[in-house]
Structures are given as structure tokens and as C-alpha cells.
C-alpha positions as CSV (number, residue, x, y, z in Angstrom):
1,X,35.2,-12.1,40.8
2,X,34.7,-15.7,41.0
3,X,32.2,-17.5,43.6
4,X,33.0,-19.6,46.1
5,X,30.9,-22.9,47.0
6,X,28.0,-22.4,48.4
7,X,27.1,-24.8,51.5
8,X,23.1,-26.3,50.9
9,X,20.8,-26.1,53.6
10,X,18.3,-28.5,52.8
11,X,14.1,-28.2,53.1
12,X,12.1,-31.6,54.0
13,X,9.3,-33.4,52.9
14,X,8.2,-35.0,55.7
15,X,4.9,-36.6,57.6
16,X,2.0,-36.9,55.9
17,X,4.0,-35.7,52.8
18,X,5.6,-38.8,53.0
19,X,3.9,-41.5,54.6
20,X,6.9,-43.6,54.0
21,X,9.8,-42.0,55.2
22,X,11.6,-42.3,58.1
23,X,14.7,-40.9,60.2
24,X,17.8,-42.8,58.7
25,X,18.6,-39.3,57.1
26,X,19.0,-38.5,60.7
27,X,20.8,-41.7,61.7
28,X,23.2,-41.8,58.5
29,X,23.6,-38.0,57.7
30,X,22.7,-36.4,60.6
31,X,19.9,-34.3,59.4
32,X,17.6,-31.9,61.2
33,X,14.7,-33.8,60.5
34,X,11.2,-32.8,61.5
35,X,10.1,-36.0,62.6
36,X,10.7,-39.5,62.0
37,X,8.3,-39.7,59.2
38,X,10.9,-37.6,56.8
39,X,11.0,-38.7,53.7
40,X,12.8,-36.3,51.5
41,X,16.2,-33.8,52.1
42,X,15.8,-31.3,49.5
43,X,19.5,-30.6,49.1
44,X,19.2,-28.5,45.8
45,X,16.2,-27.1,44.8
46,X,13.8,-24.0,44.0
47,X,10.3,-26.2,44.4
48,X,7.6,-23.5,46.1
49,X,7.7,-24.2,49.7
50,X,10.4,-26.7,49.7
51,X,13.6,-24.4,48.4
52,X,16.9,-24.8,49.8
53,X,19.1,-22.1,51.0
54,X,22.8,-21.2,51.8
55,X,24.0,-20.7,55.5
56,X,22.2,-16.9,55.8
57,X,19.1,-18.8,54.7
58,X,18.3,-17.0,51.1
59,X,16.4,-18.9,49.1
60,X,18.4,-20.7,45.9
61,X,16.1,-19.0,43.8
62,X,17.4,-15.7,45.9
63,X,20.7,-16.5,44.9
64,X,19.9,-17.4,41.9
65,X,18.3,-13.6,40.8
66,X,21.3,-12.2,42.8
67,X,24.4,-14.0,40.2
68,X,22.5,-15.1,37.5
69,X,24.7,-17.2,34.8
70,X,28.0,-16.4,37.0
71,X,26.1,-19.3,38.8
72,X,24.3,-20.8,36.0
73,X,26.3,-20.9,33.6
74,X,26.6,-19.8,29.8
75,X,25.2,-22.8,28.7
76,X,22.0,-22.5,31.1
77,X,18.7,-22.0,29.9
78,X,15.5,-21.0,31.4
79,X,15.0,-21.8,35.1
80,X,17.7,-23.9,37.1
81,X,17.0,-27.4,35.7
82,X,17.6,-30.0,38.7
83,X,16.3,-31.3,41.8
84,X,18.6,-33.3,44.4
85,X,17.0,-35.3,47.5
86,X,18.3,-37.8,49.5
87,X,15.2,-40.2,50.0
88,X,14.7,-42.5,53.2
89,X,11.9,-45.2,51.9
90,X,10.6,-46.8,55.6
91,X,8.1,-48.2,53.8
92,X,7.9,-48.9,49.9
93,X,7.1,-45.8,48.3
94,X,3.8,-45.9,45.4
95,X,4.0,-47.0,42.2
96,X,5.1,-44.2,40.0
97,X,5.0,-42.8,36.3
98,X,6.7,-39.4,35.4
99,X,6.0,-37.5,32.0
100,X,8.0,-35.7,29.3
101,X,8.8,-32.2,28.7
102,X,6.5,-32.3,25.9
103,X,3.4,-33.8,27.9
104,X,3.6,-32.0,31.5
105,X,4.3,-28.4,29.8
106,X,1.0,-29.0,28.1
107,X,-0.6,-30.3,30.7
108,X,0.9,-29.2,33.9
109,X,3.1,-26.1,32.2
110,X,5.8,-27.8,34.0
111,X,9.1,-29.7,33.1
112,X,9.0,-33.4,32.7
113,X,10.5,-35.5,35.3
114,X,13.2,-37.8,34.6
115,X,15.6,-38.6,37.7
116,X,18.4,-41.5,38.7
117,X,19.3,-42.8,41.4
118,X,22.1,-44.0,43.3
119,X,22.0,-46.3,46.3
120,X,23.5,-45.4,49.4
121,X,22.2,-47.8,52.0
122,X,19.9,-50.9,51.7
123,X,18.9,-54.1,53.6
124,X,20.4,-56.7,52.1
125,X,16.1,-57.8,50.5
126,X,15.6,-54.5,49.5
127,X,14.4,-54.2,45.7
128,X,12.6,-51.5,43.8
129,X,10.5,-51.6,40.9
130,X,11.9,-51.1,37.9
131,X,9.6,-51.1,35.0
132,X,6.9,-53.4,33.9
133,X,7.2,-57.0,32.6
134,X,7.2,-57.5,29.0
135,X,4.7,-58.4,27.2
136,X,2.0,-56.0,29.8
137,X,-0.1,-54.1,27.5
138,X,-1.7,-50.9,28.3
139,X,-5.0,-52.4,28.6
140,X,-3.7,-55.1,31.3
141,X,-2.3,-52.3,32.7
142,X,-5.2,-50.0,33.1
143,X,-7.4,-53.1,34.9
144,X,-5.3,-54.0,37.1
145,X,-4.2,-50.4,38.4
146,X,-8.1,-50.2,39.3
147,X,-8.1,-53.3,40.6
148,X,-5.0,-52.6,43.0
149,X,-3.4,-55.8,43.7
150,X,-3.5,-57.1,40.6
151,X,-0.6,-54.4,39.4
152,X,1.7,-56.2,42.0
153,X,2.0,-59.0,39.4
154,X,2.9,-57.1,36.1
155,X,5.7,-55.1,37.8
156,X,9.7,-55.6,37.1
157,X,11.5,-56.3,40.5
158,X,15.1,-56.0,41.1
159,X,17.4,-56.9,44.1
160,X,19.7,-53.2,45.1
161,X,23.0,-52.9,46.7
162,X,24.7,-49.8,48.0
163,X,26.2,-48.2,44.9
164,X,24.7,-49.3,42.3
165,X,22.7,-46.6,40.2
166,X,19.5,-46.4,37.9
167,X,18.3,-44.2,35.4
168,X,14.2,-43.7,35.0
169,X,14.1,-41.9,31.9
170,X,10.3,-40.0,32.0
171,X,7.4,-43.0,31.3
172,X,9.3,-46.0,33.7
173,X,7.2,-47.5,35.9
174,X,9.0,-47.4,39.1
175,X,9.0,-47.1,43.3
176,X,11.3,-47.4,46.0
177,X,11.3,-50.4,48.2
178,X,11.3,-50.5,51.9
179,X,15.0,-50.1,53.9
180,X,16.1,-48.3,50.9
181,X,18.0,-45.0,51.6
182,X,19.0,-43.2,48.2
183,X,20.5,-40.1,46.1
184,X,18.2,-39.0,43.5
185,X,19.1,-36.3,40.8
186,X,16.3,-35.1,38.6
187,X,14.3,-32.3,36.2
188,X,13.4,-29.5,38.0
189,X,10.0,-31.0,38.9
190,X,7.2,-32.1,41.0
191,X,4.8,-34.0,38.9
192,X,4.7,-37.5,39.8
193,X,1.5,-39.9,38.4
194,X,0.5,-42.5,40.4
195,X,-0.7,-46.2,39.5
196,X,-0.9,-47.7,42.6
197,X,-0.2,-47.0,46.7
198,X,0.4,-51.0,48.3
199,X,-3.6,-50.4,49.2
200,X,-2.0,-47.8,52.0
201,X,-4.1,-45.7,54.1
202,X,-3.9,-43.2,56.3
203,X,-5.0,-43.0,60.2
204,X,-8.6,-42.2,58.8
205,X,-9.0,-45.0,56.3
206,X,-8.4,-42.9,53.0
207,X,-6.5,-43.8,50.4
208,X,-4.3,-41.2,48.5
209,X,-4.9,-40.1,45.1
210,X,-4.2,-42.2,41.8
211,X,-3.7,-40.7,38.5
212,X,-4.5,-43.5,36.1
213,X,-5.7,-42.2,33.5
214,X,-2.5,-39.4,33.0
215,X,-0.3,-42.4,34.0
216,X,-1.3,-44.8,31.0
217,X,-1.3,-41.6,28.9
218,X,3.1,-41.6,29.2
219,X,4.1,-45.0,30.3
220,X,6.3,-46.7,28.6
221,X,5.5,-50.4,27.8
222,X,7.6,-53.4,26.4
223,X,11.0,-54.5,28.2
224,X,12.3,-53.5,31.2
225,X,15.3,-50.7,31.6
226,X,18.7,-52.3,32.2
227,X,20.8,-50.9,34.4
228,X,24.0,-49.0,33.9
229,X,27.4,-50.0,34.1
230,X,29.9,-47.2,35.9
231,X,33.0,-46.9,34.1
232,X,35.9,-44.8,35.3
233,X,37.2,-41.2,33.7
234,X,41.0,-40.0,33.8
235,X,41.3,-36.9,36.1
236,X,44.1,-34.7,38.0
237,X,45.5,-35.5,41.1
238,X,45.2,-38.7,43.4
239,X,42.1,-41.0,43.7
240,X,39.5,-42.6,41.4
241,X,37.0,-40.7,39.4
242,X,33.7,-43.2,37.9
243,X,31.1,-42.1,35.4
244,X,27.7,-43.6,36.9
245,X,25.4,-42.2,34.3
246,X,25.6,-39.5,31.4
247,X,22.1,-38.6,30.1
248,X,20.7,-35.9,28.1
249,X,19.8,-34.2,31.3
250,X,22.6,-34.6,33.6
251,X,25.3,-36.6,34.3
252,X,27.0,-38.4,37.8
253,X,30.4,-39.1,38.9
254,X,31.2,-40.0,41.9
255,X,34.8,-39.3,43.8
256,X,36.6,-42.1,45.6
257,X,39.8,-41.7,47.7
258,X,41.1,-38.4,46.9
259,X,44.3,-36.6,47.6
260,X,43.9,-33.7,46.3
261,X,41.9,-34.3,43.2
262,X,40.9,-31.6,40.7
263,X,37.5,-30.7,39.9
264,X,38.2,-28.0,37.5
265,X,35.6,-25.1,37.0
266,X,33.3,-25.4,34.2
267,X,31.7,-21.5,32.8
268,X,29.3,-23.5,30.9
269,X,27.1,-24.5,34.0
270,X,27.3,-25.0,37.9
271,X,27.8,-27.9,39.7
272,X,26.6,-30.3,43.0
273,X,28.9,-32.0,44.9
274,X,27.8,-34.4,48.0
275,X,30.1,-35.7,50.1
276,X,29.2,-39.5,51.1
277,X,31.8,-39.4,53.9
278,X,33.4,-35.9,55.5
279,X,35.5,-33.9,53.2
280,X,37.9,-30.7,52.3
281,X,37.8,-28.6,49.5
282,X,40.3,-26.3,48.8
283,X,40.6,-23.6,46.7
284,X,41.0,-19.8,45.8
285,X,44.7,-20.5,46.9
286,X,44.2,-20.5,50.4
287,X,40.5,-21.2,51.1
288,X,39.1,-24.4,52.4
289,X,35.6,-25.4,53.0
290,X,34.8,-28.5,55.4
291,X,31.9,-30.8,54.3
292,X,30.2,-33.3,57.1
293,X,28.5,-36.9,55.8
294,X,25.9,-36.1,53.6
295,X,26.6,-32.3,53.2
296,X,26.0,-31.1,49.7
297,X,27.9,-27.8,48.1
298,X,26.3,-25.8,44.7
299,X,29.5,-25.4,42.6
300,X,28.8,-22.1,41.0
301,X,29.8,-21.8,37.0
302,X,32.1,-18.5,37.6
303,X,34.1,-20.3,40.4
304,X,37.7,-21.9,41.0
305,X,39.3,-25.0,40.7
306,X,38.2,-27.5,43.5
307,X,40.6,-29.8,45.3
308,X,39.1,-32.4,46.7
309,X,40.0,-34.5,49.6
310,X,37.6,-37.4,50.7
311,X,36.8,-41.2,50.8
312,X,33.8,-40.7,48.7
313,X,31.7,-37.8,46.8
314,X,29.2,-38.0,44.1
315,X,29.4,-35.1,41.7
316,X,26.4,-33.8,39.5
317,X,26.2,-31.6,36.8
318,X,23.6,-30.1,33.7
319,X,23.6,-31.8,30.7
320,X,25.2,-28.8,27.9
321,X,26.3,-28.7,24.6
322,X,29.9,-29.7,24.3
């Protein structure tokens, strides 16, 4: 029998977790937050302590044991693969280096982390950092990340607008900037390597942790990323359908002004629909499901065909082998 969607309860990362959060998830999405220091929604995920669940409250990884690859997916290997926040940056968040699959399973028997992004909400100064200058060798690098200021000088910045996206393929230097609200896709994992933390400190003086030495182990150096250019897909029904990034992780569409469009089912792997604005799905003839601003759904692989009305949805799904 096929499986309907499954409506995401998300878990938070919040206080001294995050430092640099907020409550716009509150303001925007209308989030249960825990306080106004939230800085991460879990929407999808199986991390320890920070799983989300369906409306009963089982765990994903729960669900996951219970339907196996008629939620998975044929294609699906191992354990689930991805990780979806929405991220509130108050403040900028540290400076940040992720590493490969190869590197953090031998050193952290983890996945790797790579993750994109896509704005959602920004001041109109808002930047991020986006890699580091050319020309910065590792060196340079390692000096000035134990200096701490002088790191500010050797980053690449870039000016962000609501919509546009970024991937950070594992080894990009990175961080969110302050008055930044986000959707961030990603490996299955919670490794993160800091270089540097704006000199931050909490309300007894300390400073958090850096991780220099694993850092300059899987950074990348030489030029900056570029950013990628959306380009739109044909699909069933009424409205506009975009590729924002295919990777050989995952991929993101998003969904604008639909009438009825088709997402058909896919039996190689599930799917994660958020909807941006409120929507309806329909499907299993007669069955509709009604999504509130910033609600995300886990499209299982043994499902229907969704119909989709909304102003705006992004749409995530496992990279598999055609």
C-alpha cells in the first residue's frame, strides 16, 4: 500500500547551542521556538538528540525501521543521507570548514558534510562568506586563524538576496552573516571545523572551541566558488518549476505558482517538500493535506502522485543513479 506524506515536526538547536540565533523562525514561520536564541529548525533529520518526528511524535529514525525502503527508496543506501534546517543567523555565525566522506569516516566515522543553501530572508547588507581570496595559502591561513582578526582579511564576501542559492561543496570556507534567515540541505552530518568565532564570548568570557589544525587539514584553497544559476525544468500541470542546484548529493527545485502541479512519485528514493507560503497537496484520489508557511512534508519513495497547489515550495531530493 503506498504511503502518504508525512507532516515534520521539527527539533531545535537553540541557546547556548547557538549563540547566534534568534526568533525570526518564530516571526516568519511561526515556529515553537524555545527561546529567542533559536538558531536551527531541524525539519528532517535523525541527528542524536535533535531527530524530527511526524505528528504522533516517533522519531524519523522510528519511521524509518518501521517502512524501510518503501520510504527510502530502492536506490537508498546505508543510513538516510540528509539533513534540512531552516537557520536564523541574529548574529554572524563562525567561520566554518566541513570535510569529505573520506576524511570524517576516518576520523570522526561520520559522513562528510557538504550542504547549500537557499535564501529566504535577508537585510538588504547582509553577506556571507564564501570561500577564501585567491592567492591565501595554507600557511597564511593557519597564522592568521591563531591570530583571530587577521582571518577577517583573507575571507571571500558576497552581498545575498532572498532567493538566490549556494552550494558549499565539503572544504569551502564559509559562515552566515547577520539578518540572514536560510534553507539549508545537507549530508546526514554534524561535523563542522571551526577557523574562527568574530572573537565571541560567552556571558563568562570564554571563547568556543577552534579546530584549526582539522580545518587546514580539508580546506580548499585557490578561487572562490561561484554561484549557481537556477534554470527552469518542464513539468505537469500549471505553474513554474526551477532547478536551483543538482549535486552529487542532492538536488533543489523550487515550485512557484501552482495549479495543480504534478510531483510524480519516484520508487528510487523519498522526497522533502517545504512550503515557503501555505499550501495543498492532493493526492490518493481524494486525500488532501494542508501545509502552513514554512511546514515541511517527507515524501515517502512508495507514495502517490502529489498535486501541488501553492505560491512557492522548494523540493529536495537524494542524489541516485539515473
Amino acid at each position: 500500500m503506498p504511503l502518504p506524506p508525512i507532516l515534520m515536526y521539527p527539533s531545535y538547536r537553540h541557546g547556548k547551542a547557538t549563540p547566534w540565533g534568534g526568533a525570526r523562525l518564530r516571526e516568519l514561520y511561526h515556529k515553537d521556538i524555545p527561546d529567542v536564541k533559536t538558531g536551527e529548525s531541524m525539519e528532517v533529520s535523525i541527528i542524536p538528540g535533535l531527530s524530527s518526528s511526524d505528528a504522533e511524535g516517533t522519531g524519523l529514525s522510528r519511521l524509518i525501521q518501521r517502512y524501510g525502503k518503501a520510504l527510502l527508496g530502492t536506490e537508498i543506501k546505508g543510513d538516510f543521507p540528509l539533513l534540512l534546517k531552516l537557520i536564523d543567523a541574529k548574529e554572524n555565525l563562525s567561520v566554518q570548514v566541513h570535510p569529505n566522506d573520506i576524511y570524517a569516516q576516518k576520523n570522526e566515522n561520520k559522513l562528510g558534510k557538504t550542504e547549500a543553501w537557499v535564501i529566504l530572508d535577508a537585510r538588504s547588507d547582509s553577506k556571507l562568506v564564501y570561500g577564501i581570496k585567491d592567492g591565501v595559502t595554507a600557511s597564511m591561513l593557519g597564522e592568521a586563524a591563531q591570530s583571530g582578526r587577521a582571518l577577517e582579511d583573507m575571507l571571500n564576501y558576497v552581498n545575498v538576496s532572498k532567493g538566490d542559492v549556494f552550494y558549499i561543496p565539503a572544504g569551502t570556507v564559509h559562515a552566515i552573516g547577520e539578518g540572514i534567515v536560510l534553507y539549508e540541505i545537507q549530508q546526514s552530518s554534524d561535523i563542522t571545523y571551526r577557523f574562527y568565532d568574530w572573537d565571541r564570548r560567552d556571558e563568562y568570557g570564554n571563547k568556543r572551541p577552534l579546530h584549526t589544525r582539522q580545518a587546514l587539514d580539508v580546506v580548499n584553497l585557490g578561487k572562490p566558488p561561484e554561484r549557481f544559476i537556477p534554470y527552469p525544468l518542464p513539468m505537469r500541470g500549471r505553474g513554474q518549476l526551477e532547478m536551483l542546484l543538482d549535486t552529487p548529493y542532492f538536488s533543489i527545485m523550487r515550485y512557484q505558482n501552482c495549479q495543480g502541479a504534478v510531483l510524480p512519485a519516484d520508487r528510487r528514493r523519498f522526497s522533502i517538500l517545504t512550503a515557503l507560503t501555505s499550501a495543498r497537496l492532493h493526492y490518493a484520489a481524494d486525500r488532501t493535506l494542508d501545509l502552513e508557511t514554512g511546514q515541511t512534508v517527507l515524501l515517502p519513495a512508495n507514495g502517490e502522485d502529489i498535486f501541488i497547489d501553492g505560491d512557492e515550495l522548494l523540493y529536495s531530493c537524494p542524489a541516485v543513479n539515473s
